[in-house]
Kinemage of the C-alpha trace (Angstrom):
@kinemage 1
@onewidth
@group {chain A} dominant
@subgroup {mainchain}
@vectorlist {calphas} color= white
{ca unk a 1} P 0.000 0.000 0.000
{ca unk a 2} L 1.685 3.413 -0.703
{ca unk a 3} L 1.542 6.849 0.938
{ca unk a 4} L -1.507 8.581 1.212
{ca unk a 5} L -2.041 12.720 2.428
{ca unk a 6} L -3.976 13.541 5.192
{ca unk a 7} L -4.827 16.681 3.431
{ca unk a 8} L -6.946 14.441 0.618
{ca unk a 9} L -9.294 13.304 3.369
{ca unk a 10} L -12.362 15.825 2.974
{ca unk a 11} L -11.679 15.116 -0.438
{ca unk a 12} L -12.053 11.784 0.112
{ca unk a 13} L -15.234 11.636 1.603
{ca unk a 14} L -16.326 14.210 -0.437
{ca unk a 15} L -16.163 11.736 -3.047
{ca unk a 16} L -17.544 8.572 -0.775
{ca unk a 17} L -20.944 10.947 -0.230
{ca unk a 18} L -21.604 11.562 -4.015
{ca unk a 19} L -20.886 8.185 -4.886
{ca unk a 20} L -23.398 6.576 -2.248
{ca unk a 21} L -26.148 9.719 -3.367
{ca unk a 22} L -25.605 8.183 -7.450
{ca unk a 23} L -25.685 5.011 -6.414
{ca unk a 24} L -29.115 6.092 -4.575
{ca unk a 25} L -30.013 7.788 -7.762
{ca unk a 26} L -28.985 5.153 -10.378
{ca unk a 27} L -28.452 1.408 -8.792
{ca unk a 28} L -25.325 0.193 -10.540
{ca unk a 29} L -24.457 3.953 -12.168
{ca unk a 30} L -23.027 7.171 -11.369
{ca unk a 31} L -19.473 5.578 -11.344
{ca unk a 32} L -18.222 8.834 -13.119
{ca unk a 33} L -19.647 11.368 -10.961
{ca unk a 34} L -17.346 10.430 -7.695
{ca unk a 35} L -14.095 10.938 -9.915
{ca unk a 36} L -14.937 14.748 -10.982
{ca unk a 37} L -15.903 15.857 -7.943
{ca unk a 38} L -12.820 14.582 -6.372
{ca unk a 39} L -10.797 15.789 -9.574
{ca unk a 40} L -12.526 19.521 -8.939
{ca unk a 41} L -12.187 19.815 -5.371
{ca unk a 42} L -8.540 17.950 -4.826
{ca unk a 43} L -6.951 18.194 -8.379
{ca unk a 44} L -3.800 17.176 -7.610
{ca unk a 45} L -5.124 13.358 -6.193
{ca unk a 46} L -5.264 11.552 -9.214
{ca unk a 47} L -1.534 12.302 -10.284
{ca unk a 48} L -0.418 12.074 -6.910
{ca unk a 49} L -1.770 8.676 -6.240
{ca unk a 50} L -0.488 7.670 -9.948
{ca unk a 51} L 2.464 7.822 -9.430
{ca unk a 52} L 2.800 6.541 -5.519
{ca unk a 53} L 2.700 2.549 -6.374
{ca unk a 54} L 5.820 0.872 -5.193
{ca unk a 55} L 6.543 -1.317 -8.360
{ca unk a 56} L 5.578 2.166 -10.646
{ca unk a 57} L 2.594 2.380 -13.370
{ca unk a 58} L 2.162 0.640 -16.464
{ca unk a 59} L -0.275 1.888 -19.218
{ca unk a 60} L -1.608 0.257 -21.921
{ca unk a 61} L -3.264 2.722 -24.293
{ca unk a 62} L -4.105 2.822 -28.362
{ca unk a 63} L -7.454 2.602 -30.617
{ca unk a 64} L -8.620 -0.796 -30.036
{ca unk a 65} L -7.932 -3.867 -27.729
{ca unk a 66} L -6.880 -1.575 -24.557
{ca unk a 67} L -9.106 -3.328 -22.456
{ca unk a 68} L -8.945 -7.114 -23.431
{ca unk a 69} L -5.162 -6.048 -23.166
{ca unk a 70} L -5.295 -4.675 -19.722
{ca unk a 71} L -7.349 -7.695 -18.507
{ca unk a 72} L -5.197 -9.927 -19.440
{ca unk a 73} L -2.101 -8.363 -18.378
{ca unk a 74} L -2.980 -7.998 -14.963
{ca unk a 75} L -4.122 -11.583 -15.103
{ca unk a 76} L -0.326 -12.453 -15.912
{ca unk a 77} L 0.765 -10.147 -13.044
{ca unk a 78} L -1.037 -11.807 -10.255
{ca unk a 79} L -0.295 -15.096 -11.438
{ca unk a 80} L 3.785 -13.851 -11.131
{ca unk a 81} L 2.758 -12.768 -7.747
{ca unk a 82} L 2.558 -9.034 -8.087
{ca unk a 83} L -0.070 -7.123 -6.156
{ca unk a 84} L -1.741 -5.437 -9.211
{ca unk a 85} L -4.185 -2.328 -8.808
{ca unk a 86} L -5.839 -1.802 -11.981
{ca unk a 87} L -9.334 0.014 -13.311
{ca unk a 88} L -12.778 -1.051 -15.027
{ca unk a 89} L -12.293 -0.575 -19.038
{ca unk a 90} L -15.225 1.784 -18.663
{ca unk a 91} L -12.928 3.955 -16.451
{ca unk a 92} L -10.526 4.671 -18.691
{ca unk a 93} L -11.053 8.432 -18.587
{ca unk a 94} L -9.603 11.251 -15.672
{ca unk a 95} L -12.484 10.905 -13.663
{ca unk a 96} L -13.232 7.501 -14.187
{ca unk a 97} L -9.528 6.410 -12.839
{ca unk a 98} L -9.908 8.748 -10.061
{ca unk a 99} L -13.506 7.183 -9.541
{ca unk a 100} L -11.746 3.680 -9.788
{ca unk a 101} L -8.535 4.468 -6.320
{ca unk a 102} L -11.797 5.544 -5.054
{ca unk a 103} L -13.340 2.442 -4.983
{ca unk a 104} L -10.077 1.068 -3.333
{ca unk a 105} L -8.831 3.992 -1.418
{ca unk a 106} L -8.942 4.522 2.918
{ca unk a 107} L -10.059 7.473 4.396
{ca unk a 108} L -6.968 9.018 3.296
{ca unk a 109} L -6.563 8.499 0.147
{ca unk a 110} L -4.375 5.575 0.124
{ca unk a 111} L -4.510 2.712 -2.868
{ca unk a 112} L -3.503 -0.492 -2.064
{ca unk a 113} L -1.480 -2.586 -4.309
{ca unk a 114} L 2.063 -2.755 -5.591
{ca unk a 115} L 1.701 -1.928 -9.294
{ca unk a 116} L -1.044 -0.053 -10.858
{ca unk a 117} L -1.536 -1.118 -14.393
{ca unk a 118} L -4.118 1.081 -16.019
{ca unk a 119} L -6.216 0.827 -19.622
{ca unk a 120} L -6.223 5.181 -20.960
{ca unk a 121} L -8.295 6.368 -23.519
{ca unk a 122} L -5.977 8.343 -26.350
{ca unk a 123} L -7.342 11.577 -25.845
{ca unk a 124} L -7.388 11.862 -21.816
{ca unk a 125} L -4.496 9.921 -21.234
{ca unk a 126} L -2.135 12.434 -22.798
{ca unk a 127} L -3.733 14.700 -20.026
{ca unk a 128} L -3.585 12.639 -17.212
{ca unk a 129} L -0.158 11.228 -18.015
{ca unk a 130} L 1.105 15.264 -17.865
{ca unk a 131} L 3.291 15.004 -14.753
{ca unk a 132} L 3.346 11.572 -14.331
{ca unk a 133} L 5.774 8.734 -14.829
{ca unk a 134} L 4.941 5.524 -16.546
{ca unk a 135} L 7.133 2.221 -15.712
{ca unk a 136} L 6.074 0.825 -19.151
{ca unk a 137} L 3.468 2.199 -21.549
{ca unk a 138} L 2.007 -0.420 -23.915
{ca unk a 139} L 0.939 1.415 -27.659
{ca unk a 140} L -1.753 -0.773 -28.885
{ca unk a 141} L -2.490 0.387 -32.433
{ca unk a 142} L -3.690 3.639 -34.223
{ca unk a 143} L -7.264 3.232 -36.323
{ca unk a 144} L -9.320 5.050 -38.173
{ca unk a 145} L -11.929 5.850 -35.363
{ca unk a 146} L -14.617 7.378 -34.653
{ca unk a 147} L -14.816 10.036 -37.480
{ca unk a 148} L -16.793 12.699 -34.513
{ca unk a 149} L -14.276 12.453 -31.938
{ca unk a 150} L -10.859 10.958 -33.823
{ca unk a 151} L -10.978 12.005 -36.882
{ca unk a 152} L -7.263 12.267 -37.581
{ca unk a 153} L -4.983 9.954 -37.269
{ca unk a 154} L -1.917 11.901 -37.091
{ca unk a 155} L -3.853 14.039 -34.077
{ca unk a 156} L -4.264 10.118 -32.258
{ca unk a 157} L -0.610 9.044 -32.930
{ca unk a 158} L 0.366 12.706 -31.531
{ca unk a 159} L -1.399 11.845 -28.536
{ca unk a 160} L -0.121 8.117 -27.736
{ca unk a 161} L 3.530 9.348 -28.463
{ca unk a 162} L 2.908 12.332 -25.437
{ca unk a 163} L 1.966 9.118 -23.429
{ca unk a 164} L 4.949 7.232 -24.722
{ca unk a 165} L 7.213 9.855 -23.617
{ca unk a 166} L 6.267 9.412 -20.073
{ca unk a 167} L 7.590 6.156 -19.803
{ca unk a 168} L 10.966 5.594 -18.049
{ca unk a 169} L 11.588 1.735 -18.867
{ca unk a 170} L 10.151 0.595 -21.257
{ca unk a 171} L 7.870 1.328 -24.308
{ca unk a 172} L 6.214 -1.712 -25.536
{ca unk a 173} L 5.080 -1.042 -29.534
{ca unk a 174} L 2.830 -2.978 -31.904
{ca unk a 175} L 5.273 -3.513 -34.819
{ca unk a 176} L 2.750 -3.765 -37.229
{ca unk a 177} L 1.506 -0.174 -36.985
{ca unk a 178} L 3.666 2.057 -38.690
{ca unk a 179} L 2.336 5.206 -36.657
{ca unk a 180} L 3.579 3.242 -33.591
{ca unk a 181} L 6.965 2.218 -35.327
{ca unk a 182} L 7.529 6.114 -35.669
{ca unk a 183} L 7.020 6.829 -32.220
{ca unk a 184} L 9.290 3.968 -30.902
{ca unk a 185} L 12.380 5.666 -33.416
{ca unk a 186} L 11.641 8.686 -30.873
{ca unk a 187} L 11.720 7.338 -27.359
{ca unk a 188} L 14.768 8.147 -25.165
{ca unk a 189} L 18.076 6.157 -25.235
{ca unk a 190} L 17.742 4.715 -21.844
{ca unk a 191} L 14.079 3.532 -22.781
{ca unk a 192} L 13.814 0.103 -23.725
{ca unk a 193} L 11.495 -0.691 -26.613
{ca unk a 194} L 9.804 -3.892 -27.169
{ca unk a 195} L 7.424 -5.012 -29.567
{ca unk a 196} L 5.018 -7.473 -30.739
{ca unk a 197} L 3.280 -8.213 -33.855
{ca unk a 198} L 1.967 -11.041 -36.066
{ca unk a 199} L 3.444 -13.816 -38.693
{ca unk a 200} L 3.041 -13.375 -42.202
{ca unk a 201} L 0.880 -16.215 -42.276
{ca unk a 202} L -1.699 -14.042 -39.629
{ca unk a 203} L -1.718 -11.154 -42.176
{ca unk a 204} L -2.527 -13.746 -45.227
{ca unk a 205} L -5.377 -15.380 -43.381
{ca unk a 206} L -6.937 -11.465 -42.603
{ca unk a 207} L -7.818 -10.438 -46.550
{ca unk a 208} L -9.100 -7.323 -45.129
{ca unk a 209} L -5.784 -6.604 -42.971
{ca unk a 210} L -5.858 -5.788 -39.392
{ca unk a 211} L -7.477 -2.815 -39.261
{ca unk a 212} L -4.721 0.233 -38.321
{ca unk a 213} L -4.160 3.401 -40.333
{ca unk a 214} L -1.060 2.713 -41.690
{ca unk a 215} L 0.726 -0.658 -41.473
{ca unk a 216} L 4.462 -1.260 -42.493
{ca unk a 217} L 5.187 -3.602 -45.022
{ca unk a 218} L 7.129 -6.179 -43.092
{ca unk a 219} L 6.142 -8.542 -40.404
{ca unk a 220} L 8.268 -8.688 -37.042
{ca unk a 221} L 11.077 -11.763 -37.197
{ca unk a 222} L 11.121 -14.519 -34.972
{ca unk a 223} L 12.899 -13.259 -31.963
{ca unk a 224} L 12.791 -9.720 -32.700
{ca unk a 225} L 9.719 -9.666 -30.050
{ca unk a 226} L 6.274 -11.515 -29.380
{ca unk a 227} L 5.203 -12.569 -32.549
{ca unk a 228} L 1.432 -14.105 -33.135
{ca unk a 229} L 2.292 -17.271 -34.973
{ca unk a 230} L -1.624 -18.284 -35.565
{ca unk a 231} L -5.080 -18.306 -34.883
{ca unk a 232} L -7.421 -21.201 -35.150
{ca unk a 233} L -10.685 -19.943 -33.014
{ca unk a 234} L -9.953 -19.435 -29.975
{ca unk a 235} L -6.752 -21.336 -30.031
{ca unk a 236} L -3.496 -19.282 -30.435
{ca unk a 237} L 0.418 -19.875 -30.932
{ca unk a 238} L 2.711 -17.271 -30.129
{ca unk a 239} L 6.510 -17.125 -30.714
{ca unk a 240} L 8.467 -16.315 -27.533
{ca unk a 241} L 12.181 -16.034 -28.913
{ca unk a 242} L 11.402 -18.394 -30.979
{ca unk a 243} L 9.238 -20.714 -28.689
{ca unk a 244} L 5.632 -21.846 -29.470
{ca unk a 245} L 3.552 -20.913 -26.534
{ca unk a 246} L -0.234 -21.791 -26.927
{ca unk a 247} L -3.039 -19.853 -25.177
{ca unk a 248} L -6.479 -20.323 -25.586
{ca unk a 249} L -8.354 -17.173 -26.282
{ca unk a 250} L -11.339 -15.289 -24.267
{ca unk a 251} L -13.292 -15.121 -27.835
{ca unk a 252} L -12.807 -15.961 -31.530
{ca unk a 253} L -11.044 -13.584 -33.625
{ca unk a 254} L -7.435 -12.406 -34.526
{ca unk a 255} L -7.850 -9.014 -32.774
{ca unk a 256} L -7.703 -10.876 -29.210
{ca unk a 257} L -4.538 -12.818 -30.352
{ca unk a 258} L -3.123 -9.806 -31.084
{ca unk a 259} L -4.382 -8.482 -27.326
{ca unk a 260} L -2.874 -11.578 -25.646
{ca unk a 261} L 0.455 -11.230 -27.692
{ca unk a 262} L 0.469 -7.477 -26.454
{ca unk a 263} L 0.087 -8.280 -23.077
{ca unk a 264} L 2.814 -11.445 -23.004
{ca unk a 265} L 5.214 -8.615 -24.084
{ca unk a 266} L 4.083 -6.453 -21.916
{ca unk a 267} L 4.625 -8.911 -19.078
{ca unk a 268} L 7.844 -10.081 -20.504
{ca unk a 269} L 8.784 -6.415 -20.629
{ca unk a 270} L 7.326 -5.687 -16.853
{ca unk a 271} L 9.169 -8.861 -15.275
{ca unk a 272} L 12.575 -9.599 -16.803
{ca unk a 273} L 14.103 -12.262 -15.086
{ca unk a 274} L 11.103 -12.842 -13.070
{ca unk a 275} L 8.864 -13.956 -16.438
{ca unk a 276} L 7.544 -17.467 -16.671
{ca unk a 277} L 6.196 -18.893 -20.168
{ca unk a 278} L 4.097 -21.070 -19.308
{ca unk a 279} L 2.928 -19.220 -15.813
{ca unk a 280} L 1.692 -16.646 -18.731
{ca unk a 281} L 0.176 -19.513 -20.973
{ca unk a 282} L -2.016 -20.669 -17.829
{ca unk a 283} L -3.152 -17.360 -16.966
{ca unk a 284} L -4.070 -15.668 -20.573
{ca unk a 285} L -6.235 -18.982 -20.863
{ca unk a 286} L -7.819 -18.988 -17.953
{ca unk a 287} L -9.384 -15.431 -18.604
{ca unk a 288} L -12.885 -14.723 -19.657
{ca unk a 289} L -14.035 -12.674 -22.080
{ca unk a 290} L -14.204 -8.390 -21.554
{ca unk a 291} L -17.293 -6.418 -20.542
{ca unk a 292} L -19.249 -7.219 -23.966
{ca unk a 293} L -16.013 -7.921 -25.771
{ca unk a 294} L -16.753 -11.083 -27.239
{ca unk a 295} L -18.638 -11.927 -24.228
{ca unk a 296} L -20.772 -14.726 -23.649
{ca unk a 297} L -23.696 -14.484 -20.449
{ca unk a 298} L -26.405 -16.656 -19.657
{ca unk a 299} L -29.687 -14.720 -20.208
{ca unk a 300} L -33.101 -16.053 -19.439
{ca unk a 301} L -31.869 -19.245 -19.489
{ca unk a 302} L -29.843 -19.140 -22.388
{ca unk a 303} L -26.298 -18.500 -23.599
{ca unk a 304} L -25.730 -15.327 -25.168
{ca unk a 305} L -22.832 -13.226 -27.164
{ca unk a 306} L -21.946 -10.202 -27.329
{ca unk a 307} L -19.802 -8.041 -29.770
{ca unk a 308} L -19.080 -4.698 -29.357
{ca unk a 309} L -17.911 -2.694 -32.082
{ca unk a 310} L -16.543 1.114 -31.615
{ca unk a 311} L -14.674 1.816 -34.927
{ca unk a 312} L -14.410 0.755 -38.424
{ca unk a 313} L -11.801 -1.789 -37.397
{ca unk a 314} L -13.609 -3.184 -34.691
{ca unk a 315} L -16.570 -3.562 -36.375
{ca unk a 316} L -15.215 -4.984 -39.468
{ca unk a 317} L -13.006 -7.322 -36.568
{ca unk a 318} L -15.580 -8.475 -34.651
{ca unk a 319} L -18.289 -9.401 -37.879
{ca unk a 320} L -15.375 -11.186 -38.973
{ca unk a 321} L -14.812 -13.192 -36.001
{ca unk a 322} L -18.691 -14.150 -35.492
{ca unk a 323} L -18.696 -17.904 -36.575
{ca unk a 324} L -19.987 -18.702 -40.222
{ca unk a 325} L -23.685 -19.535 -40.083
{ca unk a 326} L -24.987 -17.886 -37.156
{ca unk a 327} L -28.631 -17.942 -37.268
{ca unk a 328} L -30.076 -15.519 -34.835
{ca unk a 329} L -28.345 -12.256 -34.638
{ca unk a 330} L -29.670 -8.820 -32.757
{ca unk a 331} L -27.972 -5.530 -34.012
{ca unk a 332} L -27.964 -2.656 -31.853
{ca unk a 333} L -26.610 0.982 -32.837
{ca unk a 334} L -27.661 3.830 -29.814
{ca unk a 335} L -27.353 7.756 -29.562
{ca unk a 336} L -23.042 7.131 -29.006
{ca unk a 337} L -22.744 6.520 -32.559
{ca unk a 338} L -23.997 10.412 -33.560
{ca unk a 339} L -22.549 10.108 -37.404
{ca unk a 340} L -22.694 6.542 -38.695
{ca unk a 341} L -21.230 6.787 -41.864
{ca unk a 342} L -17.629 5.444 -40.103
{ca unk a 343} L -19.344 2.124 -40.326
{ca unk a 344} L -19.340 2.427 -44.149
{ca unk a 345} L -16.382 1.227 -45.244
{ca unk a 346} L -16.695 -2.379 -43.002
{ca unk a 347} L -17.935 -4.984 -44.872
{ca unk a 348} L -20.969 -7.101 -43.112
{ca unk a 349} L -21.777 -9.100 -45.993
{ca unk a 350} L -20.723 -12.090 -43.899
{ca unk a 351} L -23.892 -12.084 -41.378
{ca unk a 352} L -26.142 -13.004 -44.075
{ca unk a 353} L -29.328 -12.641 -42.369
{ca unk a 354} L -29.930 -10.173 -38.899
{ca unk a 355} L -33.198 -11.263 -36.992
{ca unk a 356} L -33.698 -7.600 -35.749
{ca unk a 357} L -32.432 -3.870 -36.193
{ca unk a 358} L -32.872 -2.082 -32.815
{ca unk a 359} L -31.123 1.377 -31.016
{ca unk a 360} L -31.647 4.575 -31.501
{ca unk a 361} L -30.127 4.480 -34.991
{ca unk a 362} L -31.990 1.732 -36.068
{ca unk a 363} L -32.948 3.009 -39.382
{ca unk a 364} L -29.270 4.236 -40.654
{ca unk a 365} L -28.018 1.059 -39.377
{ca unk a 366} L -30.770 -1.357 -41.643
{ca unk a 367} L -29.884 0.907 -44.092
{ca unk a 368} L -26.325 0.141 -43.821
{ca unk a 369} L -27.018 -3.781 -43.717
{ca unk a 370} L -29.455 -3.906 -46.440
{ca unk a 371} L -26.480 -2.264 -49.427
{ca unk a 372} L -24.015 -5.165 -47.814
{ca unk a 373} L -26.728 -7.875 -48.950
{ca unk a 374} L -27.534 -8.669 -45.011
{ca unk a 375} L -31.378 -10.288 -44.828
{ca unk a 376} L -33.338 -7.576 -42.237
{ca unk a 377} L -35.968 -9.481 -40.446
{ca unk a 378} L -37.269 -6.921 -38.549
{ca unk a 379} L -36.362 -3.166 -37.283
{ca unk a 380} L -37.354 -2.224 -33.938
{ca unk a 381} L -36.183 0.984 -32.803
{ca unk a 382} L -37.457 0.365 -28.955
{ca unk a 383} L -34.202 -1.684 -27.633
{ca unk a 384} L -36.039 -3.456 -24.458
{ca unk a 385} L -38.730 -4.984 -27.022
{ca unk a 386} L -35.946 -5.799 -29.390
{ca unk a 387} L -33.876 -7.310 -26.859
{ca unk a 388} L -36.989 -9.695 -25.066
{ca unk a 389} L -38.563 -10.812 -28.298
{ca unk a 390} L -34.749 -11.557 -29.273
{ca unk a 391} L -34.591 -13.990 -26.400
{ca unk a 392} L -38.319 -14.900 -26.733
{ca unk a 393} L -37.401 -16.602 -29.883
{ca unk a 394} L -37.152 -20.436 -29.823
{ca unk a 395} L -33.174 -21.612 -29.414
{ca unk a 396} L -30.918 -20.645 -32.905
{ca unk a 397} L -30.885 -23.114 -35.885
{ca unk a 398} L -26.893 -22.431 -36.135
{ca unk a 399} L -24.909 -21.155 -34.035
{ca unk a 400} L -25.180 -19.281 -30.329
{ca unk a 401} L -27.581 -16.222 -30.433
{ca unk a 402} L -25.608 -12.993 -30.872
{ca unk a 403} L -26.536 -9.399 -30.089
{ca unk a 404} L -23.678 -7.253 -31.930
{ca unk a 405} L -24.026 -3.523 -30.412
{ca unk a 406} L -22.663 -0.106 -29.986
{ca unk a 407} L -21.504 1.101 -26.181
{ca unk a 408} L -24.498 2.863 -25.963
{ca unk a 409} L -26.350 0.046 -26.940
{ca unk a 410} L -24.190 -2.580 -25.087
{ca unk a 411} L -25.135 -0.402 -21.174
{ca unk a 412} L -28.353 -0.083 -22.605
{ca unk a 413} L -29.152 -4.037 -22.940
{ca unk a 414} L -27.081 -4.905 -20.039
{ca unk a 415} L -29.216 -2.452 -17.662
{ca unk a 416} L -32.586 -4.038 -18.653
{ca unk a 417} L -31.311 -7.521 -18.538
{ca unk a 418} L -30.108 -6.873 -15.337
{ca unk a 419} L -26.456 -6.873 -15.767
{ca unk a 420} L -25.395 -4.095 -14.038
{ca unk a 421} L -22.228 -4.977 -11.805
{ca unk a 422} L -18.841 -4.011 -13.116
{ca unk a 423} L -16.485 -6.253 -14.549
């Protein structure tokens, strides 16, 4: 546990008040509100308590696959033995984190924990990371995002290499993004950089690439870093060094081989001499999926998945990984996605046939389906009907029913179902 203030206790419980009046307010919400009242009234907490951990902070930040990443990093950690602080991927934000060491702090302000390892959004993290040293800072990737709040890709890569700079170890790089290969060319001479990436024969078996902005032209070599040797389903092979190490993934697709093989390097990076292969085998198996991330609940009885998709890349990622023939599929788009036209350029074609079209954006997002040749059952803008006549529906011909949403859509469905604890 490190060192806390006395002069952050009214702060505190400051905080400790507003959360229990949300929670009053909202059962299972609020979590935001705590963190910028805190941030207002004590600005200099969440820095402070940043960068008190004993072991230091390590930050894993990018476009897509920060919080599979995270999860799965800190499951490494703990299975080394390292006491590992580390935040919900819908905290990811200034007042989120601080909302987070609030969750876990004593009455003055103290965090327990040895390391903090922490999923940042892009955008806030080059804020929060002002003043604050990183341990290791883990680049994920740089995509063409959301066109309303991203819409640049040179502003994003900006961004993550302010975050990069923070770090005072090591700076741990996806070496198939060639934004992120620019930023490790920049990073101090005593900062070590490591990388990870995927095999040739990854790329080949991906005809519509892996999603990033700009990717170089040559794959990582075989013990130049943590290289992704394949993905069959959920079953992976990495090269250590030039060691096959299989893991079984949390979901189907390549974009959460390429999460695990971030946060093996990560760990490798973190641990040194400490790292054990097969300690991080056992633990990146073991791991369920993230918070809607290729997530599979029981529902009413039933088993469910869920897909999130945020960007272009994700979206065309996560139709991609939904396995051929799937009968019975529910797709949501809600107010978050305010200009839809980034889902354009993703391909759907794949789904075939979508029982309903629900969300706020219903319409646009039928209309979207329909020009890729997808079969519309049914639109139904009300979500709650659209989600219980979903489930209502007799068990899938093919396949496990799937409800592919937006975030918006994703809190929306989980609230009514009843799914309201964090991760």
């Amino acid at each position: 546990m490190h060192a806390g203030s006395l002069r952050y206790g009214p702060a505190i419980l400051v905080g400790r008040l507003t959360r229990f009046a949300a929670r009053l307010r909202k059962p299972g919400g609020g979590s935001a509100v705590p963190g910028l009242v805190v941030n207002r009234i004590a600005p200099g907490y969440l820095k402070r308590t940043l960068s008190g951990f004993p072991q230091g902070l390590v930050v894993v930040t990018g476009s897509s696959g920060k919080s599979t990443t995270t999860k799965m990093l800190v499951a490494v950690l703990r299975a080394h033995g390292v006491d590992v602080f580390t935040n919900p991927s819908t905290a990811n934000i200034s007042q989120g984190l601080t909302s987070a060491l609030l969750e876990r702090a004593d009455w003055r302000g103290r965090v327990p924990g040895e390391m903090a390892v922490l999923e940042m959004d892009e955008g806030h993290g080059a804020l929060v990371m002002q003043g604050v040293d990183a341990r290791t800072v883990t680049l994920m990737n740089v995509m063409v995002d959301q066109v309303d709040r991203f819409h640049d890709s040179e502003m994003v890569a900006g961004m993550l290499a302010r975050i990069a700079a923070r770090a005072r170890e090591s700076v741990v790089v996806n070496a198939d993004d060639a934004y992120l290969e620019q930023i490790a060319g920049r990073v101090g001479a005593d900062v070590a950089v490591r990388r990870f990436g995927v095999s040739e024969a990854v790329v080949v078996a991906s005809p519509r690439g892996l999603g990033y902005a700009k990717t170089v032209e040559t794959r990582l070599g075989s013990g130049d870093g943590v290289r992704l040797e394949s993905v069959d389903g959920r079953e992976a092979v990495l090269d250590d060094q030039g060691s096959a190490v299989a893991v079984t993934l949390p979901a189907r697709g390549t974009h959460y081989g390429i999460d695990a093989t971030a946060a093996y390097a990560t760990a490798r990076a973190v641990l040194g001499d400490r790292f054990d292969p097969t300690t991080a085998a056992a633990a990146l198996s073991a791991i369920p999926a993230v918070f809607g991330r290729g997530e599979r609940v029981t529902v009413r009885g039933q088993e469910v998945d869920f897909v999130l998709v945020q960007n272009t890349a994700s979206y065309q990622l996560n139709v991609d990984s939904i396995e051929a023939g799937t009968s019975d599929i529910l797709f949501a788009i809600g107010s978050d996605v305010r200009d839809p036209s980034y889902f354009w350029p993703a391909d759907a074609s794949s789904l075939g046939r979508v029982s309903i079209v629900s969300g706020s954006k219903s319409a646009e997002a039928a209309l979207m389906l329909s020009y890729d040749g997808v079969a519309i059952d049914r639109v139904e803008p009300d979500l709650a009907t659209a989600v219980d006549d979903f489930l209502a529906a007799p068990a899938p011909a093919s396949g496990t029913k799937t409800i592919v949403f937006s975030a918006d859509s994703m809190r929306r469905t989980r609230a009514h179902l009843g799914l309201t604890g964090a991760e």
